[in-house]
N, CA, C and O of each residue as an XYZ file, in Angstrom:
704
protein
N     125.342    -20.299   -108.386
C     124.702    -21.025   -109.455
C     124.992    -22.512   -109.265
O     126.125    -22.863   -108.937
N     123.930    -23.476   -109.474
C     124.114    -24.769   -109.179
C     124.443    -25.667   -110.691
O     123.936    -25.420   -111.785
N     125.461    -26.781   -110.367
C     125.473    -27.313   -111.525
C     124.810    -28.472   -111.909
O     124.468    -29.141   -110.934
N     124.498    -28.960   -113.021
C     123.648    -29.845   -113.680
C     124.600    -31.006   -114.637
O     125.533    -31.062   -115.437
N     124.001    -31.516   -114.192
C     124.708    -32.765   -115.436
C     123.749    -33.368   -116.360
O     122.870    -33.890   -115.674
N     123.424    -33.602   -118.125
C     122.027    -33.426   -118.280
C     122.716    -34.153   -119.811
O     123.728    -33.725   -120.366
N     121.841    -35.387   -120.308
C     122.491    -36.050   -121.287
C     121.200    -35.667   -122.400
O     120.078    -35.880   -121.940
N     121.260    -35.118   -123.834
C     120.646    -34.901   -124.653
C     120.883    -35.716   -125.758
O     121.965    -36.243   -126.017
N     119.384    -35.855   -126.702
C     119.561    -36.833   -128.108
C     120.496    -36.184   -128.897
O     120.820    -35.056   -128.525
N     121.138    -36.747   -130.157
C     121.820    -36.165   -131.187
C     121.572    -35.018   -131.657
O     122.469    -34.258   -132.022
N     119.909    -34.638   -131.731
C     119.373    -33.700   -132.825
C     119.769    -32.423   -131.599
O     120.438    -31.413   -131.822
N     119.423    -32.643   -130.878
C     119.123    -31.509   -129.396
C     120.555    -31.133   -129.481
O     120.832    -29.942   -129.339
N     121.393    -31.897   -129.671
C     122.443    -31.242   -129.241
C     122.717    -30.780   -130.493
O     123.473    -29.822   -130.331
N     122.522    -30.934   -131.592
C     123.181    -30.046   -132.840
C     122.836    -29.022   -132.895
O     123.416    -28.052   -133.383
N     121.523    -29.101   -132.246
C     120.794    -27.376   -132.202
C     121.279    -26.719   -131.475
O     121.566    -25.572   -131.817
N     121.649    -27.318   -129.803
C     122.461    -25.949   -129.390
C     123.651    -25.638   -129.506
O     123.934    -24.445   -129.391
N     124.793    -26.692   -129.788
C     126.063    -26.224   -130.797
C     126.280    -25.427   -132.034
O     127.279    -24.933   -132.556
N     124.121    -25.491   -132.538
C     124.513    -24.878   -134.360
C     123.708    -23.103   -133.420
O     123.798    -22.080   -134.098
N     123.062    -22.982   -132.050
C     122.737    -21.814   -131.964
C     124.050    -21.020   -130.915
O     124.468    -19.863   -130.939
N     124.316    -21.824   -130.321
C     125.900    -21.516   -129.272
C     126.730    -21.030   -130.686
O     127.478    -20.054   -130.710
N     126.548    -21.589   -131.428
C     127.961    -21.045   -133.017
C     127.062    -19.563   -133.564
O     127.692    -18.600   -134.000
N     125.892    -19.555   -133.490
C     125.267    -18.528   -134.294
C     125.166    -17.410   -133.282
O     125.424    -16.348   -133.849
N     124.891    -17.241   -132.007
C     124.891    -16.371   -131.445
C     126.467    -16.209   -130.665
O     127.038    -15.273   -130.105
N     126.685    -17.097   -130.844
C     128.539    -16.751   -130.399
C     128.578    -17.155   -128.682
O     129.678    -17.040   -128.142
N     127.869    -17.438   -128.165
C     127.645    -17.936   -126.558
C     128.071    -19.495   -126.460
O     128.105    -20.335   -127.359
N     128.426    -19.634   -124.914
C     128.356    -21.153   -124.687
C     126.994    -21.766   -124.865
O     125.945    -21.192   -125.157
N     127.276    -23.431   -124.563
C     125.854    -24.330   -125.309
C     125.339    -24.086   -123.608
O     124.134    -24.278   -123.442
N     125.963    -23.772   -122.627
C     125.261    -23.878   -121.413
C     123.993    -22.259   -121.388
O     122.784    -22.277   -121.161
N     124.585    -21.462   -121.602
C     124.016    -20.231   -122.023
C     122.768    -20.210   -122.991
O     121.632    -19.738   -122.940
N     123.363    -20.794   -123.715
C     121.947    -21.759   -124.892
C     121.133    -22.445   -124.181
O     119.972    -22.104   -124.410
N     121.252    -23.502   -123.195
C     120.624    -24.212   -122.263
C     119.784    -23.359   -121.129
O     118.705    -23.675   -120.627
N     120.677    -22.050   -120.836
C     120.169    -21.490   -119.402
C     118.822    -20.742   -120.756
O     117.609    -20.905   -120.620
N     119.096    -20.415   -121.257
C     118.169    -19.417   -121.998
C     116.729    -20.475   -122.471
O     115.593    -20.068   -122.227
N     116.829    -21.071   -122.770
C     115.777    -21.855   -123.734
C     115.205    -22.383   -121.992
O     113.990    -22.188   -122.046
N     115.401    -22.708   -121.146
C     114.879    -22.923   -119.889
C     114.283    -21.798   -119.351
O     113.083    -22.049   -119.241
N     114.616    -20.293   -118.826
C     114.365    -19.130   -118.923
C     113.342    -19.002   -119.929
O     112.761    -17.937   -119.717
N     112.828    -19.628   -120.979
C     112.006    -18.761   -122.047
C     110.804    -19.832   -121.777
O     109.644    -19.439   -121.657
N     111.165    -21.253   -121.687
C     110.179    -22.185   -121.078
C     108.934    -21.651   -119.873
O     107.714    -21.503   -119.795
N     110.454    -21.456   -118.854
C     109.872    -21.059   -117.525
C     108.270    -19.747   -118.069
O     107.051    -19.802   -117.907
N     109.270    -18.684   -118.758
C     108.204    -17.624   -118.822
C     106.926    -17.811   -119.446
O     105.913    -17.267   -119.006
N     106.930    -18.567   -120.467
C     105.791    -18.781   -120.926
C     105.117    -20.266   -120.623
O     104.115    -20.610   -121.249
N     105.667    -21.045   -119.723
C     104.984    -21.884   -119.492
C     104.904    -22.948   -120.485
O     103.894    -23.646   -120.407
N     105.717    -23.219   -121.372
C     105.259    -23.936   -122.404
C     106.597    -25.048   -122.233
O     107.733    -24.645   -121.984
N     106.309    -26.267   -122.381
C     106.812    -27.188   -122.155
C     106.803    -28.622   -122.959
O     105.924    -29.433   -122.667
N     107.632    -28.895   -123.822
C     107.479    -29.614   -124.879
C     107.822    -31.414   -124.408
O     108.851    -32.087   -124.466
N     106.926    -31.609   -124.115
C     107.543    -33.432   -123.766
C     106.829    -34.509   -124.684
O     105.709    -34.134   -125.031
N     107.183    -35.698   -125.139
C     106.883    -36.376   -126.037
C     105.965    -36.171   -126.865
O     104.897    -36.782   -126.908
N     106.410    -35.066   -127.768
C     105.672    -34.100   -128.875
C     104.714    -33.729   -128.417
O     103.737    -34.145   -129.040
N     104.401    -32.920   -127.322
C     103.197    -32.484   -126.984
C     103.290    -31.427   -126.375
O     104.176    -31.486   -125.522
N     102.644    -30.234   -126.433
C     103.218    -29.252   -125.567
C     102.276    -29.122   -124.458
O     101.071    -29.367   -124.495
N     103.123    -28.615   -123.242
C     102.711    -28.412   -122.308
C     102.295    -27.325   -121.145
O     102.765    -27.225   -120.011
N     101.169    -26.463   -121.839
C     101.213    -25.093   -120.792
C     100.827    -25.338   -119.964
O      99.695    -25.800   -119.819
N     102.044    -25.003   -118.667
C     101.888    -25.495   -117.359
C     101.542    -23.672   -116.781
O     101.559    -23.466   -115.568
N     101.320    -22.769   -117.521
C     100.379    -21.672   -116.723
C      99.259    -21.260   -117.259
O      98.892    -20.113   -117.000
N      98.418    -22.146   -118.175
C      96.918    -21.931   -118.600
C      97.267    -22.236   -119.978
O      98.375    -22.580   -120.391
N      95.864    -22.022   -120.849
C      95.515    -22.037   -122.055
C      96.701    -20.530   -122.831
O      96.897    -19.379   -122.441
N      97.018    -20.997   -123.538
C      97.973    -19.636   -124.123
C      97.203    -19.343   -124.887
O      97.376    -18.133   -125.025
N      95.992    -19.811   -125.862
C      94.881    -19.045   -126.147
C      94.421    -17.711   -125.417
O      94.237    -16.623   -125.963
N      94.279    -18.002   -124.141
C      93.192    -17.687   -123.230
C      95.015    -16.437   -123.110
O      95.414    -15.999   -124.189
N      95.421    -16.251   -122.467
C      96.526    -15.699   -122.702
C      96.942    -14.406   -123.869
O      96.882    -13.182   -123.978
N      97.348    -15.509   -124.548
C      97.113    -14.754   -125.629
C      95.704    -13.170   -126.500
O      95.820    -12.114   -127.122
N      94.754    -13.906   -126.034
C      93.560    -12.985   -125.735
C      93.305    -11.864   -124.630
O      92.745    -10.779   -124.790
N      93.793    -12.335   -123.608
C      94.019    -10.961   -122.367
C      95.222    -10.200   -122.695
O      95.397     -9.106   -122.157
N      96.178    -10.736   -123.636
C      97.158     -9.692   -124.617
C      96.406     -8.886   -124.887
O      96.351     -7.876   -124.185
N      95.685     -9.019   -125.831
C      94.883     -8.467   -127.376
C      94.223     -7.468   -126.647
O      94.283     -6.239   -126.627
N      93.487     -8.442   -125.970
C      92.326     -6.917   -124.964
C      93.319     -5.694   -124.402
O      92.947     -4.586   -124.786
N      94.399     -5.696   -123.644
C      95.196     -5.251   -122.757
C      95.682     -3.810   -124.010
O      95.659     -2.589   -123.853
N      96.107     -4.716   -125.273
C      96.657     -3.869   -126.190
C      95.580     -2.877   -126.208
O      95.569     -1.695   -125.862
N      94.343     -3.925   -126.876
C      93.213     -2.701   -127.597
C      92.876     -1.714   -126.755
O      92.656     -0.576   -127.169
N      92.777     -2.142   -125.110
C      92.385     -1.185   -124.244
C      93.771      0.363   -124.136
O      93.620      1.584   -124.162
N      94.852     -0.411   -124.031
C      96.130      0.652   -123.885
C      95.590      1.570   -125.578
O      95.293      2.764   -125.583
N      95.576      0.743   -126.767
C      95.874      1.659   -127.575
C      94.227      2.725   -127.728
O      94.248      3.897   -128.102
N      92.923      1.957   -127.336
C      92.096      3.209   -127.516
C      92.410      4.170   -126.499
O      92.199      5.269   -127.012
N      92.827      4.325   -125.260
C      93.109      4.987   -124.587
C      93.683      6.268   -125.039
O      93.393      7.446   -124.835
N      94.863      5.471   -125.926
C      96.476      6.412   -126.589
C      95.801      7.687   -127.709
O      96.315      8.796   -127.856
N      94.738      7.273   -128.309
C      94.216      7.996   -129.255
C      93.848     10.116   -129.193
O      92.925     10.715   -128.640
N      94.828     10.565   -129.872
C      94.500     11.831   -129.802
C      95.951     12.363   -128.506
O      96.110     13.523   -128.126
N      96.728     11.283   -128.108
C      97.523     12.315   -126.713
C      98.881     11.514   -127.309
O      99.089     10.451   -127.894
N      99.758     12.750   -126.772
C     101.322     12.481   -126.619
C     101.875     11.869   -125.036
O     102.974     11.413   -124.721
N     100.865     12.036   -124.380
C     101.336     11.456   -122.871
C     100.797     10.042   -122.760
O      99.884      9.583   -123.447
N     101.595      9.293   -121.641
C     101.091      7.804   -121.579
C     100.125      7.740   -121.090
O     100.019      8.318   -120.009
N      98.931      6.998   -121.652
C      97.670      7.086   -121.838
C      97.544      6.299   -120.330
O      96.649      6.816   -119.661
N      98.158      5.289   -119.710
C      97.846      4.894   -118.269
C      98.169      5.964   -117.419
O      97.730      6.099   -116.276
N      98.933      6.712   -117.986
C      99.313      8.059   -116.240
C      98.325      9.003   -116.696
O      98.005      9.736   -115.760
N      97.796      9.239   -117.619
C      96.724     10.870   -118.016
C      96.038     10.713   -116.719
O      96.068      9.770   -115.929
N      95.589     11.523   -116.683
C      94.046     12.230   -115.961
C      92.935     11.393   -116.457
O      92.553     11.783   -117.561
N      92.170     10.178   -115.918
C      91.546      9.542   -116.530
C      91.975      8.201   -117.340
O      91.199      7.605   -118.087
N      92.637      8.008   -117.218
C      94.192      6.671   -117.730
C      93.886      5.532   -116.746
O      93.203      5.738   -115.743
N      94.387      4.358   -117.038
C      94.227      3.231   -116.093
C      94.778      3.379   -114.817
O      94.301      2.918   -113.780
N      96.065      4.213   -114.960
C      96.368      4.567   -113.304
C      95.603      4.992   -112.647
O      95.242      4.443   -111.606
N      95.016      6.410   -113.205
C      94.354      7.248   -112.595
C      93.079      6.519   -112.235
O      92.620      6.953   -111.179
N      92.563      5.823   -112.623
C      91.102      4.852   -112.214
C      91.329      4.104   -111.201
O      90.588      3.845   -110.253
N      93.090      3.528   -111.578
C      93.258      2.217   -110.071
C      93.159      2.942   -108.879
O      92.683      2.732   -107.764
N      93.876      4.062   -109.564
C      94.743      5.188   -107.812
C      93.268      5.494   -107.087
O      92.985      5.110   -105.953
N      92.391      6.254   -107.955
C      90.505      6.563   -107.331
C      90.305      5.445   -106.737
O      91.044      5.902   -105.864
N      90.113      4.726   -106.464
C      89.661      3.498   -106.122
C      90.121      3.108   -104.606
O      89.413      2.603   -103.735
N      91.466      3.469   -104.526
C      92.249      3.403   -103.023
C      91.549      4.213   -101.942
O      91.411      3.698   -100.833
N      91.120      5.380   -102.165
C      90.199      6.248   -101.512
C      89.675      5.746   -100.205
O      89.903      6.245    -99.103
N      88.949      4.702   -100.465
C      88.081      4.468    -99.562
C      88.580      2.622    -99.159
O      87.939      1.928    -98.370
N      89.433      2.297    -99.677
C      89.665      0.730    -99.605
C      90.917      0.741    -98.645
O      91.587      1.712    -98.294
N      91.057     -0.576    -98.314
C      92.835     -0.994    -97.989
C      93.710     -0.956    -99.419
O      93.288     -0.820   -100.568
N      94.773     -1.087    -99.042
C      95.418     -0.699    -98.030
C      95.526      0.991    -97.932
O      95.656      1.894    -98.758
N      95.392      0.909    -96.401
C      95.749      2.288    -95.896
C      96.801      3.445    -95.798
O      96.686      4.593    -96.230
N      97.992      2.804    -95.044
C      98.995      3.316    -95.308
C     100.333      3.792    -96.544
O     101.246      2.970    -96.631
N     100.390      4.502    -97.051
C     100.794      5.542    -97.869
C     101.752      4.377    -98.491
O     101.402      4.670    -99.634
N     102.483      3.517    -98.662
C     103.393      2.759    -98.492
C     102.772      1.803    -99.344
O     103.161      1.605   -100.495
N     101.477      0.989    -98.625
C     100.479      0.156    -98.937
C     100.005      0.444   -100.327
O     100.222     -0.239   -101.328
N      99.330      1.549   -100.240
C      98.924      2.067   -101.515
C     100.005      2.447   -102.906
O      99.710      2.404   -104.100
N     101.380      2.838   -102.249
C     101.943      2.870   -103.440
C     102.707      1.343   -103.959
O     103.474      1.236   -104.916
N     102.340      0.442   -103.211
C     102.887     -0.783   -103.592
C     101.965     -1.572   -104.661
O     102.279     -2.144   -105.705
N     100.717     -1.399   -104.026
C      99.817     -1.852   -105.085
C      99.907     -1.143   -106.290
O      99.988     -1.850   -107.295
N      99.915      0.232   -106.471
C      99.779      0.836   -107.548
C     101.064      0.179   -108.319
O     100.971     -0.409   -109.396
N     102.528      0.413   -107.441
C     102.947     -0.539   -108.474
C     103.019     -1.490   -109.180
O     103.422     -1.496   -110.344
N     102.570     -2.551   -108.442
C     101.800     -4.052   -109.141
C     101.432     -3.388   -109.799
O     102.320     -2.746   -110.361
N      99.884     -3.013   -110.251
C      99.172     -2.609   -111.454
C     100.234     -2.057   -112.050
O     101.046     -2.934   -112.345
N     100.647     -0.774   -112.414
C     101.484     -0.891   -113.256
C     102.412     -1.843   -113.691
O     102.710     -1.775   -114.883
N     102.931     -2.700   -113.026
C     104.189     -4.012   -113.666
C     103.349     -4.624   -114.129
O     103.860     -5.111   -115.137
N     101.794     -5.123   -114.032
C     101.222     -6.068   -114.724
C     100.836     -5.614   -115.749
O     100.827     -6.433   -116.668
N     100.293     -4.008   -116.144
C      99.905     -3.419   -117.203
C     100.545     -3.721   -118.279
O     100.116     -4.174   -119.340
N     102.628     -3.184   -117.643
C     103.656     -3.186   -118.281
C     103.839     -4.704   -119.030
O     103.796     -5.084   -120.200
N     104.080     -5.408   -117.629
C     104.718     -7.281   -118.134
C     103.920     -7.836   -118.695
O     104.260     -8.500   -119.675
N     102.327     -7.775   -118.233
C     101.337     -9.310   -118.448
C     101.612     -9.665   -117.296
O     102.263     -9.000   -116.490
N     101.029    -11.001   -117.075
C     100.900    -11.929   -115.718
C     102.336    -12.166   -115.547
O     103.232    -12.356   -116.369
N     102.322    -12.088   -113.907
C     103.684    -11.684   -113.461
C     103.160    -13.355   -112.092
O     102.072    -13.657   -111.602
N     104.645    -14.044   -111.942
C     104.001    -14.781   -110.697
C     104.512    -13.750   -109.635
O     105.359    -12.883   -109.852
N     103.588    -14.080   -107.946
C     103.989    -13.186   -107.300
C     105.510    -13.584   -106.730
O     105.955    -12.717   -105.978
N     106.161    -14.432   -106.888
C     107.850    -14.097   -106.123
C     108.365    -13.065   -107.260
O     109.296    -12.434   -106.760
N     108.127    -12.638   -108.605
C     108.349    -11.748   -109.767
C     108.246    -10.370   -108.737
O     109.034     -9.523   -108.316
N     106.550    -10.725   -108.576
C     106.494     -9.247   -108.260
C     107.036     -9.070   -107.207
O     107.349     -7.880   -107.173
N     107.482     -9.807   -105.872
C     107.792     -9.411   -104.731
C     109.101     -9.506   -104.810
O     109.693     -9.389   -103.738
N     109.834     -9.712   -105.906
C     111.246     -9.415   -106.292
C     111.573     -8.100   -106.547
O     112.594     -7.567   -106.113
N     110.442     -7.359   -107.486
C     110.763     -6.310   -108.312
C     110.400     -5.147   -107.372
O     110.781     -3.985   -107.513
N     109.403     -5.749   -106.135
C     108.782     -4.620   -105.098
C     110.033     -4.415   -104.506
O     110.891     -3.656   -104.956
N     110.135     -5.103   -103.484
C     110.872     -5.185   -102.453
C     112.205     -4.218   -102.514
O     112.552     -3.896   -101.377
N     112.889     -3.772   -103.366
C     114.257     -3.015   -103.116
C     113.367     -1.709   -103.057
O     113.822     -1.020   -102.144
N     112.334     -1.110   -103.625
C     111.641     -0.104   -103.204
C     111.306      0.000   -101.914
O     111.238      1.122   -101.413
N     111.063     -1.046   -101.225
C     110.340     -0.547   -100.350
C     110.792     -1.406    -98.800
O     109.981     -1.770    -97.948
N     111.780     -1.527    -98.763
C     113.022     -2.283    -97.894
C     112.792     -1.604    -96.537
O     112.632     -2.047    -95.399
N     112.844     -0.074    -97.188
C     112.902      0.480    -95.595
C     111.611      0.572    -94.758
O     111.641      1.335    -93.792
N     110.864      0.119    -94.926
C     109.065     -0.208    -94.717
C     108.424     -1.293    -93.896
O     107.569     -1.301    -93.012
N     109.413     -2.541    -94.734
C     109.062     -3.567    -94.206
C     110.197     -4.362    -93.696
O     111.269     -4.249    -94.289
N     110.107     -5.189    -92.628
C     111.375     -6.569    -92.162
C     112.238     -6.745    -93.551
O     113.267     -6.185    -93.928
N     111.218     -7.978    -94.298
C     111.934     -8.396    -95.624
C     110.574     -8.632    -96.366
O     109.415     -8.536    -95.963
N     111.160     -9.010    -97.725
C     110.452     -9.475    -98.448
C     108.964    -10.036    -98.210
O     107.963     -9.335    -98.355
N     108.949    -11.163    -97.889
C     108.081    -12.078    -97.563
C     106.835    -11.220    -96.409
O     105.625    -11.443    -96.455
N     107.407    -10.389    -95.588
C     106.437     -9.367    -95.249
C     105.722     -8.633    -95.854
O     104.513     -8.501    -95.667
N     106.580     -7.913    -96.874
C     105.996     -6.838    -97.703
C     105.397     -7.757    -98.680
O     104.507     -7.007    -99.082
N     105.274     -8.618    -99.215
C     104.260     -9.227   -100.193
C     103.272    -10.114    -99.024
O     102.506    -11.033    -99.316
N     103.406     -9.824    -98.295
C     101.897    -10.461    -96.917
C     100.799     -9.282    -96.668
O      99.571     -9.215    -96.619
N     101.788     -8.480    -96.550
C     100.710     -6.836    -96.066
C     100.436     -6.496    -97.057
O      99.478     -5.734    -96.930
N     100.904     -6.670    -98.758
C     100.431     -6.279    -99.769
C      99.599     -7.326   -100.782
O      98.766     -6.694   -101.433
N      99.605     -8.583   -101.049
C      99.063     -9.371   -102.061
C      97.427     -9.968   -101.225
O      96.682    -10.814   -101.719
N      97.146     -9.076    -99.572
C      95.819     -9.523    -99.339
C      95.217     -8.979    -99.874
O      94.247     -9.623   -100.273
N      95.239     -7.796   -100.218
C      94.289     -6.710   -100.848
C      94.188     -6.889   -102.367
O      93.232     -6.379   -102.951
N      94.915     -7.433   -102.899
C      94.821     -7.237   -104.503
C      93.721     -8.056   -104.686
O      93.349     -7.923   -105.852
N      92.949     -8.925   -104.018
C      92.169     -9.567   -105.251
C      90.379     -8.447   -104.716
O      89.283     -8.670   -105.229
N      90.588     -7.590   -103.865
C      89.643     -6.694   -103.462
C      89.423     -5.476   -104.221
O      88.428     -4.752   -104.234
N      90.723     -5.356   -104.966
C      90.875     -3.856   -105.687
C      90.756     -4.366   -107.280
O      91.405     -5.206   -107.903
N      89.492     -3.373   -107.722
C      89.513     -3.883   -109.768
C      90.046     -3.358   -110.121
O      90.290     -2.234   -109.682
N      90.742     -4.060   -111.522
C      91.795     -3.621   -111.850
C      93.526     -4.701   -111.859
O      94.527     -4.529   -112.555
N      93.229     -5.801   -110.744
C      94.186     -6.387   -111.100
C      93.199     -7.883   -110.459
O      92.206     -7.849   -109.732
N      93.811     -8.935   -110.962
C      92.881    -10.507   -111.030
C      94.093    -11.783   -110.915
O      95.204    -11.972   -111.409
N      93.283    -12.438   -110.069
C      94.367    -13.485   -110.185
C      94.373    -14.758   -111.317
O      93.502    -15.616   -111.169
N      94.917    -14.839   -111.955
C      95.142    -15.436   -113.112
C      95.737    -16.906   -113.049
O      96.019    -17.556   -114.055
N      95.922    -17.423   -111.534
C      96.246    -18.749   -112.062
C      96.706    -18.920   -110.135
O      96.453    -18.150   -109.208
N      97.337    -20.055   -110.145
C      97.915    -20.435   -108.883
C      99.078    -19.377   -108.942
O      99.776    -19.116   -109.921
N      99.155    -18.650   -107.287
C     100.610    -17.645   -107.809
C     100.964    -17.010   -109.234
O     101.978    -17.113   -109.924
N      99.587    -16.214   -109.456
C     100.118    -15.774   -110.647
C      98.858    -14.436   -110.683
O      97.667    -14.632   -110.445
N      99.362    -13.322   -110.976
C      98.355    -12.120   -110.712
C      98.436    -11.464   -112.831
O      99.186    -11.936   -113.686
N      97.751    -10.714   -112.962
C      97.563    -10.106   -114.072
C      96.738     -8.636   -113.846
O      96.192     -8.429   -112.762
N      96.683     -7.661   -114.903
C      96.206     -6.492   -114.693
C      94.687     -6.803   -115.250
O      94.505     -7.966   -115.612
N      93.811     -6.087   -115.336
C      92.198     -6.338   -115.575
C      91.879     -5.362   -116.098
O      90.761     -5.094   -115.657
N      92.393     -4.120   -117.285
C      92.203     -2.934   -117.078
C      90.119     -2.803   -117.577
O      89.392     -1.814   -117.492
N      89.885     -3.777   -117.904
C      87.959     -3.733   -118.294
C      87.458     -3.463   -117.287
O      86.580     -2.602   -117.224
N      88.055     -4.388   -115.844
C      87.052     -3.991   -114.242
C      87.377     -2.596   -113.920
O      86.830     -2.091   -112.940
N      88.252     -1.874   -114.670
C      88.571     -0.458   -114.210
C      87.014      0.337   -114.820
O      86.831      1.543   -114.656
């Protein structure tokens, strides 16, 4: 972990001494976190203005809503997860591999996992996803940076998952 040296106004700092006292953590922990929550949503507050540095959070916010409405009409009438059924968003992505890349058995279950983590997360950037791939699938490929080369050509070919920004993928479950 690298260290920082980082001088804040009066008010800034009362807040993370009065949330470091309320959650019982150091103010650096307070610091790593509120950076961490920045990072994820992209939102970035500089001379009163905010700043989404990964799109419209409208626009965001709305591929939520859809994502929900689509998961929850799905859910209607079953006790099983409505993306793994017979006919479920998995089951539509997985049909689809049939006849497309990637080929190899490996290939195909890597993508399927993307779609699922994006179903699961929302827009994921890809070092996320090629973080969360990679211990799966180690014994397959060299490293990392391989296995998200042989796998992130094909995603923008297969419906069902869309690229959503610079380095940044999302699930599509409507093109399904």
């Amino acid at each position: 972990m690298q260290r920082f040296s980082i001088s804040v106004n009066d008010e800034l700092a009362e807040w993370i001494e009065s949330q470091a006292g309320q959650r019982g953590v150091s103010k650096a922990k307070v610091i790593r976190d509120a950076l961490k929550t920045a990072r994820l949503t992209g939102l970035v507050k500089t001379d009163e203005k905010y700043v989404a540095e990964a799109g419209n959070i409208i626009d965001r916010i709305e591929g939520l809503e859809r994502r929900v409405s689509t998961l929850e009409s799905e859910a209607v009438g079953t006790t099983q997860d409505s993306t793994e059924r017979p006919g479920g968003l998995v089951s539509k992505f997985e049909a689809q591999l049939e006849d497309k890349p990637p080929t190899t058995e490996h290939g195909e279950e890597a993508v399927i996992r993307i779609f699922k983590l994006l179903l699961k997360n929302g827009p994921m950037k890809s070092a996320e996803l090629r973080e969360t791939l990679y211990p799966d699938f180690e014994d397959k490929f060299a490293n990392a940076e391989s296995m998200w080369q042989a796998t992130n050509r094909h995603l923008t070919e297969l419906d069902g998952i869309k690229k959503a920004g610079h380095g940044t993928w999302d699930a599509d479950p409507g093109s399904l």
